[in-house]
Rosetta silent file (secondary structure, phi, psi, omega in degrees, C-alpha in Angstrom):
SEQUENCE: XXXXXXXXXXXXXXXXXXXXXXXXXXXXXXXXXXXXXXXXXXXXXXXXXXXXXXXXXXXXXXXXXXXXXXXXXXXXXXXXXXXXXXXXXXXXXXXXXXXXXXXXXXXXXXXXXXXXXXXXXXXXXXXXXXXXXXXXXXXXXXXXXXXXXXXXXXXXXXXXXXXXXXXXXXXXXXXXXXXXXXXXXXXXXXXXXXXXXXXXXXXXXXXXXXXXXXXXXXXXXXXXXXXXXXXXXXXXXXXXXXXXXXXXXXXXXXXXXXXXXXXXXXXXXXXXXXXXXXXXXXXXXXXXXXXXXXXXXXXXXXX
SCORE:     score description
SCORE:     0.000 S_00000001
   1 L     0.000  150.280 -152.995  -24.242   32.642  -44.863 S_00000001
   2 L   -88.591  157.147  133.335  -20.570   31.488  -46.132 S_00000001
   3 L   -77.240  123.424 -168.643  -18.988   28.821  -44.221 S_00000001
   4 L   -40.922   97.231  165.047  -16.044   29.687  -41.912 S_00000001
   5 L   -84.888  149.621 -178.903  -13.406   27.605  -43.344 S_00000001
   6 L   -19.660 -175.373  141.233  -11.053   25.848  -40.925 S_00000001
   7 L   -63.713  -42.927 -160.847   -7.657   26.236  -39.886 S_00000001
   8 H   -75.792  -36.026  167.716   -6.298   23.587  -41.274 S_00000001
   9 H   -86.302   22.626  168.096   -7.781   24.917  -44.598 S_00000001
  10 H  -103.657    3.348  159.504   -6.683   28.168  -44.491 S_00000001
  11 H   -85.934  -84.035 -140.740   -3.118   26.668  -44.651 S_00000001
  12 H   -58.012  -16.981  177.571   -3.674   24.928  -47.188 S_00000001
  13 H  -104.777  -47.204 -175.334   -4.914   28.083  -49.434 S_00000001
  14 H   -63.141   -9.412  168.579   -2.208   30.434  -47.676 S_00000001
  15 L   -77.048  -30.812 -165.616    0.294   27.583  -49.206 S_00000001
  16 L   -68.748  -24.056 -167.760   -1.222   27.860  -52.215 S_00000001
  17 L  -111.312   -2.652  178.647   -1.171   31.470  -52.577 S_00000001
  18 L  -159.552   -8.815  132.709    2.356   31.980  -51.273 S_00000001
  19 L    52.474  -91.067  177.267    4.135   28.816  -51.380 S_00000001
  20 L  -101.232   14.124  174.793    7.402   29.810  -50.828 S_00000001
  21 L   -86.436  176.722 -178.028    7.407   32.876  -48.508 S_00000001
  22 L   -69.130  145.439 -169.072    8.306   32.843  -44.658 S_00000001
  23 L  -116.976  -68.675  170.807    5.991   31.264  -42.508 S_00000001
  24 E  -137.746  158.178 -166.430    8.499   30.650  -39.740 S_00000001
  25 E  -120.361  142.927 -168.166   11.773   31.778  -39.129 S_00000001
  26 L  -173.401   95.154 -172.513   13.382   29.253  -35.970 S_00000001
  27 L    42.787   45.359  171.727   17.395   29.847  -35.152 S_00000001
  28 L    63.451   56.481  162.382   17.981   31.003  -38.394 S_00000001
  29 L  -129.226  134.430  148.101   15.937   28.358  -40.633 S_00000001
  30 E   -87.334  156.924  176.117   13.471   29.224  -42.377 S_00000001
  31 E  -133.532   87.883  173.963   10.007   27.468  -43.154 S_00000001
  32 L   -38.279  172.029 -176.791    8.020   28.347  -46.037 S_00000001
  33 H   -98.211    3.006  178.506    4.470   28.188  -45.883 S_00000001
  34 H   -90.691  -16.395 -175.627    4.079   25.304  -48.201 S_00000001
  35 H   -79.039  -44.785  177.510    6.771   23.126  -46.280 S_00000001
  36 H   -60.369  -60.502 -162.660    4.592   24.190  -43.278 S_00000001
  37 H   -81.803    9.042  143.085    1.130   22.388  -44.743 S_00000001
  38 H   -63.398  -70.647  162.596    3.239   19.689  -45.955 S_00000001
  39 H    -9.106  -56.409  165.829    4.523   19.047  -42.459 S_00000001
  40 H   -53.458  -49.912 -164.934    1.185   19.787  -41.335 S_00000001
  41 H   -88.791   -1.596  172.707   -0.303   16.935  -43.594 S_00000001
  42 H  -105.676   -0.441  161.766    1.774   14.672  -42.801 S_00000001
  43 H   -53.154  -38.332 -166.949    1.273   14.836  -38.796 S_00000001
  44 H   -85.482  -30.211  165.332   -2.244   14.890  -39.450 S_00000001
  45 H   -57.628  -28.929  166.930   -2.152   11.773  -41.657 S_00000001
  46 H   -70.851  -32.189 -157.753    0.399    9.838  -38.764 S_00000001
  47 H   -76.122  -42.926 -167.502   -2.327   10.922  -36.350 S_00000001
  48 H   -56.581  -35.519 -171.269   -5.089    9.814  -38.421 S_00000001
  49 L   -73.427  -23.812  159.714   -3.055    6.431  -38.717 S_00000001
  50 L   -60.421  -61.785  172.633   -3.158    6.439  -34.830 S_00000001
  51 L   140.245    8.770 -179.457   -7.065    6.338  -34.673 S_00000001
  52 L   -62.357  150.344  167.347   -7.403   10.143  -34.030 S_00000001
  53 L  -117.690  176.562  155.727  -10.748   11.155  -35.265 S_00000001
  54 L   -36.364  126.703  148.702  -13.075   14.588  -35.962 S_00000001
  55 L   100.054  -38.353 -157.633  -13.682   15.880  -32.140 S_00000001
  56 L   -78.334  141.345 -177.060  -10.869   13.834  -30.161 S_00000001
  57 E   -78.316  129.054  156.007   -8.605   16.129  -27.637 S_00000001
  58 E  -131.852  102.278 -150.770   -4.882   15.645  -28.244 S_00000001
  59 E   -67.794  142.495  139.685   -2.503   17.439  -25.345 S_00000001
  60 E  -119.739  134.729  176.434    0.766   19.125  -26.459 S_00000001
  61 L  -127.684   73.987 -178.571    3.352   19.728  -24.479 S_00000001
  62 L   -95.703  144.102  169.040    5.905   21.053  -26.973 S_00000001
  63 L   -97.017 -165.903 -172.935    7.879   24.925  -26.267 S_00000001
  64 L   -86.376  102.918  166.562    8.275   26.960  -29.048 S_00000001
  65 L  -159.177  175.654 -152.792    9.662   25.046  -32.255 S_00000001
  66 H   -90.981   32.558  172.020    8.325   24.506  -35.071 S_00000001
  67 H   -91.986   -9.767 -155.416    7.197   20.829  -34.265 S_00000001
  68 H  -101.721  -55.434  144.098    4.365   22.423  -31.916 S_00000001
  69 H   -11.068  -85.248  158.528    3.331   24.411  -35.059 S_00000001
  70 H   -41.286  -46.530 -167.436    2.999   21.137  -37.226 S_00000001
  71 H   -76.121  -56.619  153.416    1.420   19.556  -34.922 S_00000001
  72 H   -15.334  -67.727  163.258   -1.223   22.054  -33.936 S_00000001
  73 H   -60.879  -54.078  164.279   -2.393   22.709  -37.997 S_00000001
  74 H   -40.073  -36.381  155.992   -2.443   19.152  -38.135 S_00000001
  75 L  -115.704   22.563  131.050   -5.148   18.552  -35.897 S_00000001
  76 L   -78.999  -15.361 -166.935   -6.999   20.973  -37.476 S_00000001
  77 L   -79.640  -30.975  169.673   -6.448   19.759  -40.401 S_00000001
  78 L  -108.229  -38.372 -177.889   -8.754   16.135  -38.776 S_00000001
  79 L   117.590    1.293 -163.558  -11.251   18.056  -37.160 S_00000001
  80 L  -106.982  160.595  172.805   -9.263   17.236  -33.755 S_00000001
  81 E   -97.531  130.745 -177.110   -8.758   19.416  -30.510 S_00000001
  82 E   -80.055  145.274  173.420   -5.687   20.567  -29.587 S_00000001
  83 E  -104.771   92.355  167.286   -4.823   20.777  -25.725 S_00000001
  84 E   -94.555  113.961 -173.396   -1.647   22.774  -25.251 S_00000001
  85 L  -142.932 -175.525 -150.595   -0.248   23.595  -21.852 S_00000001
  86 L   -75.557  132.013  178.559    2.950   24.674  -20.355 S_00000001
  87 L   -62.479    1.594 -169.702    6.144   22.541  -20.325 S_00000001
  88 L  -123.230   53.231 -170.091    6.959   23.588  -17.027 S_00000001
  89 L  -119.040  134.357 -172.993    3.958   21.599  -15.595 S_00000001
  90 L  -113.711 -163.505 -140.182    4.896   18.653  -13.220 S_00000001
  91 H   -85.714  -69.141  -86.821    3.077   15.057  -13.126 S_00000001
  92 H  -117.737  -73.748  178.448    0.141   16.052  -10.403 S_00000001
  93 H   -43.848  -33.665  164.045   -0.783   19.079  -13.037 S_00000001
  94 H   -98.819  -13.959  164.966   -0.516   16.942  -16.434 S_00000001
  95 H  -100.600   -4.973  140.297   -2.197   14.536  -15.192 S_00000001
  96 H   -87.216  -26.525  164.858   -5.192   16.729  -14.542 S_00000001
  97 H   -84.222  -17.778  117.396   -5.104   18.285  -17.542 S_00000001
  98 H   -63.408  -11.977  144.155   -5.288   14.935  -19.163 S_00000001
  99 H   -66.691  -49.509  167.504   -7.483   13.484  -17.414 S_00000001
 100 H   -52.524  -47.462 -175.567   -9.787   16.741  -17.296 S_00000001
 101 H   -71.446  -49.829 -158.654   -9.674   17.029  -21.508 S_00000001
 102 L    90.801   25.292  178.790  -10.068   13.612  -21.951 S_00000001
 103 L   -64.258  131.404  150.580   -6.745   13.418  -24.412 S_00000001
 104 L   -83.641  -35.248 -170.021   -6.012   10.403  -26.401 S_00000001
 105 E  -143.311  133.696  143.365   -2.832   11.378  -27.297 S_00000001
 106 E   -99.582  153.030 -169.276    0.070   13.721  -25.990 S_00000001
 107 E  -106.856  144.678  152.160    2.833   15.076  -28.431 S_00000001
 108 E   177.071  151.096  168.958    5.704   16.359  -26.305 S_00000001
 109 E    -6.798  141.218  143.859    9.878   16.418  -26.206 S_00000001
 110 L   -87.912    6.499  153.926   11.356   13.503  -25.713 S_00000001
 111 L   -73.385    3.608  166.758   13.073   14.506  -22.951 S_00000001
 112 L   -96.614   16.072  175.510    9.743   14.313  -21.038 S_00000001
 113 H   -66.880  -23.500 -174.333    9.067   10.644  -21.909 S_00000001
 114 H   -73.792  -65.758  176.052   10.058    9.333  -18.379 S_00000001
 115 H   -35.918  -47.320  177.774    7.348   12.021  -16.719 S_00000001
 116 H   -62.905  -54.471 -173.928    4.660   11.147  -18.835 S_00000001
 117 H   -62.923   -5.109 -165.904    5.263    7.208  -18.310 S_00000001
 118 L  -110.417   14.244  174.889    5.756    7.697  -14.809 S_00000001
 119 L  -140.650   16.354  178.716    2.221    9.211  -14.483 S_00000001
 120 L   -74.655  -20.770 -159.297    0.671    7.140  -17.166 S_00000001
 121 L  -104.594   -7.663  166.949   -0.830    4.153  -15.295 S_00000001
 122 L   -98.583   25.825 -178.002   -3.205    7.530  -13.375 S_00000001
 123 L  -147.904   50.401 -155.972   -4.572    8.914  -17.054 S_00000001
 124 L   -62.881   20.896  164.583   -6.154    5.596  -18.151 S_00000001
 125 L   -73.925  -46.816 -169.471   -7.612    7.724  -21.285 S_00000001
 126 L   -46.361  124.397 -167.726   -4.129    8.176  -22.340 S_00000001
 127 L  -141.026  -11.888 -178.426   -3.365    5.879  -25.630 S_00000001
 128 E  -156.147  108.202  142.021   -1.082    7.063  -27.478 S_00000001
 129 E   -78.909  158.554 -146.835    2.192    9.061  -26.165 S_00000001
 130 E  -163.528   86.480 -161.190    3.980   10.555  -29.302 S_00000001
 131 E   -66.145  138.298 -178.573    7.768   11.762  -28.940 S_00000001
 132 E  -151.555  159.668  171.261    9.788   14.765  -30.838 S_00000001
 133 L    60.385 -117.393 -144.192   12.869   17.215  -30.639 S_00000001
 134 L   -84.780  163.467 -166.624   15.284   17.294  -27.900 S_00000001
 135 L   -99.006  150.352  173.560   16.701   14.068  -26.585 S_00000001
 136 L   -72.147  156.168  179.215   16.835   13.444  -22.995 S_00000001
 137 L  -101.157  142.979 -170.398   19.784   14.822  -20.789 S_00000001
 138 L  -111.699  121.972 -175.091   22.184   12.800  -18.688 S_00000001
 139 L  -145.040  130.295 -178.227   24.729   14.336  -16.861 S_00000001
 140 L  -120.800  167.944  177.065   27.584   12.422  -15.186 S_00000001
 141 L  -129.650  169.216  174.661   30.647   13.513  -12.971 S_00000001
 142 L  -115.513  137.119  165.537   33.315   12.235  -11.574 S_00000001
 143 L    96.247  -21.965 -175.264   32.841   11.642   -8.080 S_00000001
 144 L  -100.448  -40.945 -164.378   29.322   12.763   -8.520 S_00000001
 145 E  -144.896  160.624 -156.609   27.445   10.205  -10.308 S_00000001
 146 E  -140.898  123.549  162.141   27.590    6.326  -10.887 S_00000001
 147 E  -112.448  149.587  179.140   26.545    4.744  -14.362 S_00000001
 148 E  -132.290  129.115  169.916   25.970    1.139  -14.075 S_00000001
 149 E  -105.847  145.460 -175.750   25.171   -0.861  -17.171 S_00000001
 150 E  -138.019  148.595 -177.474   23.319   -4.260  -17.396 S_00000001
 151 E  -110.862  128.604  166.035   23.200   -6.664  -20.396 S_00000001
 152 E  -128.288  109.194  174.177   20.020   -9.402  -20.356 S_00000001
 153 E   -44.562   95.955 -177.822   19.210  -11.957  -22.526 S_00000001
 154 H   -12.701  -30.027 -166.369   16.033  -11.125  -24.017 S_00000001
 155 H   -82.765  -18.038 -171.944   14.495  -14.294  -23.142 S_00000001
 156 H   -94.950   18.356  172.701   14.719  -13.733  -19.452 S_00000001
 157 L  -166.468  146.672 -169.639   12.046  -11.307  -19.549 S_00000001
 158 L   -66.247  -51.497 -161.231    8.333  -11.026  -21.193 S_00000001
 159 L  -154.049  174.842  174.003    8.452   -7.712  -22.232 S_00000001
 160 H   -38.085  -47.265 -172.494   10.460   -3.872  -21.819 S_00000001
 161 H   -69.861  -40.693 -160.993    8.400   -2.934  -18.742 S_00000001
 162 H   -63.321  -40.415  179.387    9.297   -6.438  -17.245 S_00000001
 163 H   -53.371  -48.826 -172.546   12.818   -5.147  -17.783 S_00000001
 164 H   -75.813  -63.761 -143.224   12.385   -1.414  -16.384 S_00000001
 165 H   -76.831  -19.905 -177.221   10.438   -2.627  -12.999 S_00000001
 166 H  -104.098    3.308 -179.510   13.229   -5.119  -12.185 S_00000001
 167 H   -71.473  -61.582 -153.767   16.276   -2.422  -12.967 S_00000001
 168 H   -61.392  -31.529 -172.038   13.927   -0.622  -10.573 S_00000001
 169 H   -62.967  -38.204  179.439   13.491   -2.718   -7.972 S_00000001
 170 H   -56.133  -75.263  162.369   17.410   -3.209   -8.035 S_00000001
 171 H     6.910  -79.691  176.713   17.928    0.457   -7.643 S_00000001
 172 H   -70.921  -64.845  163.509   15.817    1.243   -5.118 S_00000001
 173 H   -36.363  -24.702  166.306   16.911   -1.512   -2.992 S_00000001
 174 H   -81.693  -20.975 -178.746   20.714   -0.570   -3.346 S_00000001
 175 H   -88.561  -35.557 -179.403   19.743    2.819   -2.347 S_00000001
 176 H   -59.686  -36.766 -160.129   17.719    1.858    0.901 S_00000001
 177 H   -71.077  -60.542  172.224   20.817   -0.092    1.413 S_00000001
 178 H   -58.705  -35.070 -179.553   22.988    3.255    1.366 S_00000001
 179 L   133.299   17.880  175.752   20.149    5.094    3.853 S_00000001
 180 L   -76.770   44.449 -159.234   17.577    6.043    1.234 S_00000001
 181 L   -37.905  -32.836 -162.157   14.847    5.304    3.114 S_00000001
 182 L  -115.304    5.838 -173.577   12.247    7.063    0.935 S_00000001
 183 L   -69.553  169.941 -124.253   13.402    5.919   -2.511 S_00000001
 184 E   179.881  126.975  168.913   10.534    4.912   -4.902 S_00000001
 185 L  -134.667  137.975  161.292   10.243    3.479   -8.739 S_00000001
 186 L  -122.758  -55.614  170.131    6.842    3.467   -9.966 S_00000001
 187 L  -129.636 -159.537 -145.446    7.101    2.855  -13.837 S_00000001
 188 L   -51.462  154.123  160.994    9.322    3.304  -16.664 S_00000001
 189 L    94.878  -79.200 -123.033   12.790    6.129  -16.217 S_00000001
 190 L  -128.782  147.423  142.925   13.269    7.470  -13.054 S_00000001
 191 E   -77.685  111.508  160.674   14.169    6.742   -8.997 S_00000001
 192 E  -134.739  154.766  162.363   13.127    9.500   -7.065 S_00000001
 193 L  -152.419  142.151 -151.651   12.800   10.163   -3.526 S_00000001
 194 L    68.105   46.541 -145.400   11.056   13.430   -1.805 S_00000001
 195 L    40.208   40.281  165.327   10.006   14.101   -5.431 S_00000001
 196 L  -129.687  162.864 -154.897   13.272   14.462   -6.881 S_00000001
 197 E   -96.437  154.109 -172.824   14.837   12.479   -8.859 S_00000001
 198 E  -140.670  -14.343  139.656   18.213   10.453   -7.803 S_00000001
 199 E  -156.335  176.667  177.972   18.437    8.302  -10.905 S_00000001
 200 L  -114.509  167.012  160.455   17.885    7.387  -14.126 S_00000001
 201 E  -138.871  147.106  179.995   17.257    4.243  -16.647 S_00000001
 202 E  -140.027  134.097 -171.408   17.219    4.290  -19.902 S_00000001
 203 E  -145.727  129.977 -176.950   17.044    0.633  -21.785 S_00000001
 204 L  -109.959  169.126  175.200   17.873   -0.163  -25.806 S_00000001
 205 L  -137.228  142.224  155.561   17.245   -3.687  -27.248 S_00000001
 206 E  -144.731  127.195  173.289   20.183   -5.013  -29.982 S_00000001
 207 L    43.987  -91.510 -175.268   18.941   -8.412  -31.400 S_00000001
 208 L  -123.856   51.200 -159.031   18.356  -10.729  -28.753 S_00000001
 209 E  -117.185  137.685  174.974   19.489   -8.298  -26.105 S_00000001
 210 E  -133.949  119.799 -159.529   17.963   -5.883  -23.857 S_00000001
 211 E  -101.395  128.457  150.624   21.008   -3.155  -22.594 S_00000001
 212 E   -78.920  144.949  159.631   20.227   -1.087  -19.120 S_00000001
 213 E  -134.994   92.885  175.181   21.954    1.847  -18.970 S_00000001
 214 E   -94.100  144.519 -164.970   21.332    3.370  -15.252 S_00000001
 215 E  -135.877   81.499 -176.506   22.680    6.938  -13.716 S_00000001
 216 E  -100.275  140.466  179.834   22.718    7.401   -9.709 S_00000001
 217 E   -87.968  130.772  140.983   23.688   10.855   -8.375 S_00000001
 218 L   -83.815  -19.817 -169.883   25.783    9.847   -5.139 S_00000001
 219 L  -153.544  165.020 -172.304   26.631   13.354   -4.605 S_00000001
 220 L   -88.160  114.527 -173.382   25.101   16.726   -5.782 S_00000001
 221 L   -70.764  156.028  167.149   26.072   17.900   -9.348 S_00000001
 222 L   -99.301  101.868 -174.479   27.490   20.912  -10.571 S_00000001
 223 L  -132.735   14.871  162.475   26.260   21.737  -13.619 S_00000001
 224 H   -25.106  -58.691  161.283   26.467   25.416  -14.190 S_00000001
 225 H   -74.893   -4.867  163.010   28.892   25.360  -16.051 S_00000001
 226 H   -79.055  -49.303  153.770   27.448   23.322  -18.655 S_00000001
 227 H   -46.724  -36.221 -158.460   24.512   25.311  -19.101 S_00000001
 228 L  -114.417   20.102  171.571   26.635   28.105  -19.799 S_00000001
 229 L   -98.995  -54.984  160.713   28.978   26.390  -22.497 S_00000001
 230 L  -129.635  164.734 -166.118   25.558   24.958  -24.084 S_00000001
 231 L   -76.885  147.115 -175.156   22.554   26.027  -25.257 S_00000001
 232 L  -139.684  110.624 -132.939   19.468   24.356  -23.749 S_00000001
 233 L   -82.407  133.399  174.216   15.811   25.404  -24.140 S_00000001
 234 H   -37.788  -37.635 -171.997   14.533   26.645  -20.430 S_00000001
 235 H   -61.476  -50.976 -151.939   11.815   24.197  -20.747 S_00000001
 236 H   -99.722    7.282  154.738   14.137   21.174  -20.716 S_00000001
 237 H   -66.821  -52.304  159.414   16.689   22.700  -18.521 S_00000001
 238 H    -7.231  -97.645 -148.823   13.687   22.873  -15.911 S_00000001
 239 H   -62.014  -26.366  163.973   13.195   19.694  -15.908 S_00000001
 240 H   -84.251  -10.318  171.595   16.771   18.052  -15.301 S_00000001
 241 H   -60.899  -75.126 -131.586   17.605   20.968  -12.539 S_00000001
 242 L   -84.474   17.897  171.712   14.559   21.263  -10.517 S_00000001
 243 L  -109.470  -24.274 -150.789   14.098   17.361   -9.795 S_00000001
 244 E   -84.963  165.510 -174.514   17.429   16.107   -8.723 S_00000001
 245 L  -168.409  162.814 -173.994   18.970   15.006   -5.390 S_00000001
 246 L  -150.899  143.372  170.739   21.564   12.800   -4.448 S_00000001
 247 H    10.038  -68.682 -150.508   22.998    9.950   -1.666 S_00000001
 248 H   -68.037  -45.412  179.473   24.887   12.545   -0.231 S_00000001
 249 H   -52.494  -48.867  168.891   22.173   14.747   -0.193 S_00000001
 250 H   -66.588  -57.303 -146.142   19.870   12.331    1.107 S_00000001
 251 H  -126.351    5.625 -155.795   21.202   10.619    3.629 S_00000001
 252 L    24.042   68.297 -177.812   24.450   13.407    4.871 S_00000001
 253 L  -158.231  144.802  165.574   27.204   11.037    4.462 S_00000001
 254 L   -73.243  142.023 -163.011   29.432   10.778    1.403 S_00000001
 255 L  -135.604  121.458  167.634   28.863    7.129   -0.412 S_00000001
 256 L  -111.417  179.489 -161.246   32.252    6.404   -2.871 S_00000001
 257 H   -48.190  -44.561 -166.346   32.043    4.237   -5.867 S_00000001
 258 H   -71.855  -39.842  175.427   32.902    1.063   -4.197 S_00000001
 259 H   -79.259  -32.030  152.085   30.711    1.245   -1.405 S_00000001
 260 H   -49.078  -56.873 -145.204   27.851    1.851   -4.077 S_00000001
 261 H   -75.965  -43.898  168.349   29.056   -1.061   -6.266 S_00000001
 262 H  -118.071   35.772  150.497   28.671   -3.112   -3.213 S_00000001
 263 H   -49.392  -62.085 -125.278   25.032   -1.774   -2.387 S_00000001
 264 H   -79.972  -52.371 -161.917   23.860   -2.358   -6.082 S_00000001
 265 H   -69.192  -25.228  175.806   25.796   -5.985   -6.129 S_00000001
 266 H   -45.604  -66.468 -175.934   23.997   -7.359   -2.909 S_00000001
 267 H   -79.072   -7.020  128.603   21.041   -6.023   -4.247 S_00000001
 268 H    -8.681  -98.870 -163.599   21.407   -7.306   -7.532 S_00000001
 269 H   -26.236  -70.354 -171.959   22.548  -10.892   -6.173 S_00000001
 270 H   -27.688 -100.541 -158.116   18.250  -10.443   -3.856 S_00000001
 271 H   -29.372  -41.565  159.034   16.508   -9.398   -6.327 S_00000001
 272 H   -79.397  -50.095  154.324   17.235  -11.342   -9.407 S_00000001
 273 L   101.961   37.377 -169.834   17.511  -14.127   -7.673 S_00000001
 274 L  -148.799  159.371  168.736   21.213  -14.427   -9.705 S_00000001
 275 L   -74.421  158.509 -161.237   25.253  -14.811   -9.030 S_00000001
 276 L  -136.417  114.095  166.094   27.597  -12.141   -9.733 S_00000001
 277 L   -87.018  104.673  177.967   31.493  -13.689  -11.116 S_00000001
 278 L   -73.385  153.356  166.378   33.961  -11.354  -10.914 S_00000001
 279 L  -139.962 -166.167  172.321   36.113  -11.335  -14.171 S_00000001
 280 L  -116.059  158.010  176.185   38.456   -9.146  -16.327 S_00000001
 281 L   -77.275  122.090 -174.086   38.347   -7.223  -19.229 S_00000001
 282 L   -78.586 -139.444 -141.488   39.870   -9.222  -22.391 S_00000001
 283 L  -107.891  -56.081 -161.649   42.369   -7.198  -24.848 S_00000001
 284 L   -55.331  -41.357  172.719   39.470   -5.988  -27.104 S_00000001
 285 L   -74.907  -13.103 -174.908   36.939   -4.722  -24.464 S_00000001
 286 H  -103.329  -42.080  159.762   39.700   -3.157  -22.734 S_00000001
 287 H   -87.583   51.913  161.605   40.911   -1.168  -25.706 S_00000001
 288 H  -128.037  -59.468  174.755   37.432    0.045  -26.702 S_00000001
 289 H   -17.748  -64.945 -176.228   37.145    1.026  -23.074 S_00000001
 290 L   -71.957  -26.835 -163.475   40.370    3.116  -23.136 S_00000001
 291 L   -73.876  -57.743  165.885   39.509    4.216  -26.790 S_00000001
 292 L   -24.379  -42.648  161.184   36.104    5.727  -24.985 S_00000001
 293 L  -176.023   82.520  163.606   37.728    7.530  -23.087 S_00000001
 294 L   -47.446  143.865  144.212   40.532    8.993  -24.685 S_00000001
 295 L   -61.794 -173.213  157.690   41.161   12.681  -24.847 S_00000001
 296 L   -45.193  146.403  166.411   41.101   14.690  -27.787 S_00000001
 297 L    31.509   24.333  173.330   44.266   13.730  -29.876 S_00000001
 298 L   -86.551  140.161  170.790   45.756   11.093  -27.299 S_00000001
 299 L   -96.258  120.030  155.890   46.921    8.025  -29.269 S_00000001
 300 L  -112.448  124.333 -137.149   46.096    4.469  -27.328 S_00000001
 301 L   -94.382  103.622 -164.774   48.416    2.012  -27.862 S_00000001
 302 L   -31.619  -46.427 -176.329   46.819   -1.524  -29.110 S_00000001
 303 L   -90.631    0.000    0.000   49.208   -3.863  -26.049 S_00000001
């Protein structure tokens, strides 16, 4: 009796035998089928390079593009099992279906990296998250939403997480301050409280720097009209709608910038355990500032 060959090697002979015809067609690119088992081989070789082996479960939670493709043929391609479930699955639901499979690894958007990490410390199989495609979404307002940035000398903290848990701590304590009674950080990205979300963090490193960049809704956005200016995949539209809440929302009282600014600096000052100076902006920082945010074809004038 013959043996059934794989998947992954029945790409590899349908590239062989047809090489350049369409494989997949995806918002008017095409993908041959040899471009596919390249793609394929090299997913399976990053994977391999991971420690996946023959047999090991790896969830994706990718929609339909053609990274969820690659990846898929890829871990046939090792011998590995794919897990695939629905992007519009929230943390109580991905974290049975990782825990249930037994996954080493999930593949998925990277606008779902804060959901996975923020259910990561319950899926202690979980070893390797693995990021792709769409970027996460942010969406400020005026009047609506407060970004607050913080600069730290690298030295003043062990490691990234040391960084995210004390952002968080700030956060949540400035919000408690305003009448948030139920807000909550558990790990890295998000403040939520009745399971919605009420901000974000997002943190870069440049040299010997580690930059917060945090986003609290004070008030409830409008953001209709953005979805219908751009395009956004349902899946990752989900997930910045159907979480959010705000101050106002929260607590029925209107919160303006200033009485925020001097939540978050009290709870700063606690928390950190640090002084706050007020200064001014010098000539250079003030015109980058204005050059940020310029209109379209406004000239700003250097004095």
């Amino acid at each position: 009796m013959a043996e059934i060959p794989s998947l992954g090697a029945m790409l590899a002979e349908t590239a062989r035998r047809l090489g350049s015809k369409e494989a997949l067609i995806f918002e008017g690119r095409t993908i041959s089928y040899r471009e596919l088992d390249e793609q394929a081989g090299r997913t399976a070789n990053a994977l391999a390079a991971l420690g996946i082996r023959t047999g090991d479960r790896v969830a994706i939670m990718l929609p339909n593009i053609p990274e969820f493709v690659y990846t898929f043929y890829g871990l046939q391609k090792l011998g590995a099992v794919a897990v695939p479930f629905n992007t519009m699955y929230k943390g109580r639901e991905i974290t049975h279906i990782l825990n249930d499979s037994g996954a080493r690894a999930i593949v998925a958007l990277t606008g779902f990296a804060n959901l996975i990490n923020e259910i990561k410390t319950d899926v202690p199989g979980l070893e390797h998250i693995i990021l792709t495609g769409q970027r996460t979404l942010l969406f400020a307002q005026e009047g609506a939403t407060v970004f607050v940035q913080m600069v730290f000398d690298a030295g003043r903290f062990a490691s990234s997480d040391a960084v995210f848990k004390a952002t968080g701590a700030v956060l949540v304590s400035a919000l408690k301050r305003l009448g948030v009674d139920d807000a909550w950080y558990k790990h890295q990205g998000s403040i939520r409280c009745d399971g919605k979300k009420i901000a974000s963090i997002l943190l870069s490193t440049f040299e010997n720097l580690f930059i917060v960049n945090a986003l609290v809704c004070i008030d409830r956005l409008e953001i209709d009209t953005f979805f219908k200016a751009v395009g956004v995949p349902p899946e990752v539209k989900d997930k910045v709608l159907e979480p959010m809440t705000s101050v106002r929302e929260q607590t029925g009282s209107p919160v303006t910038i200033a009485v925020f600014r001097d939540a978050f600096m009290d709870a700063f000052q606690q928390q950190l355990d640090a002084d706050i100076v007020s200064g001014s902006l010098s000539i250079i920082e003030r015109f980058a500032y204005r050059q940020a945010r310029r209109r379209p074809g406004e000239k700003i004038p250097k004095t």
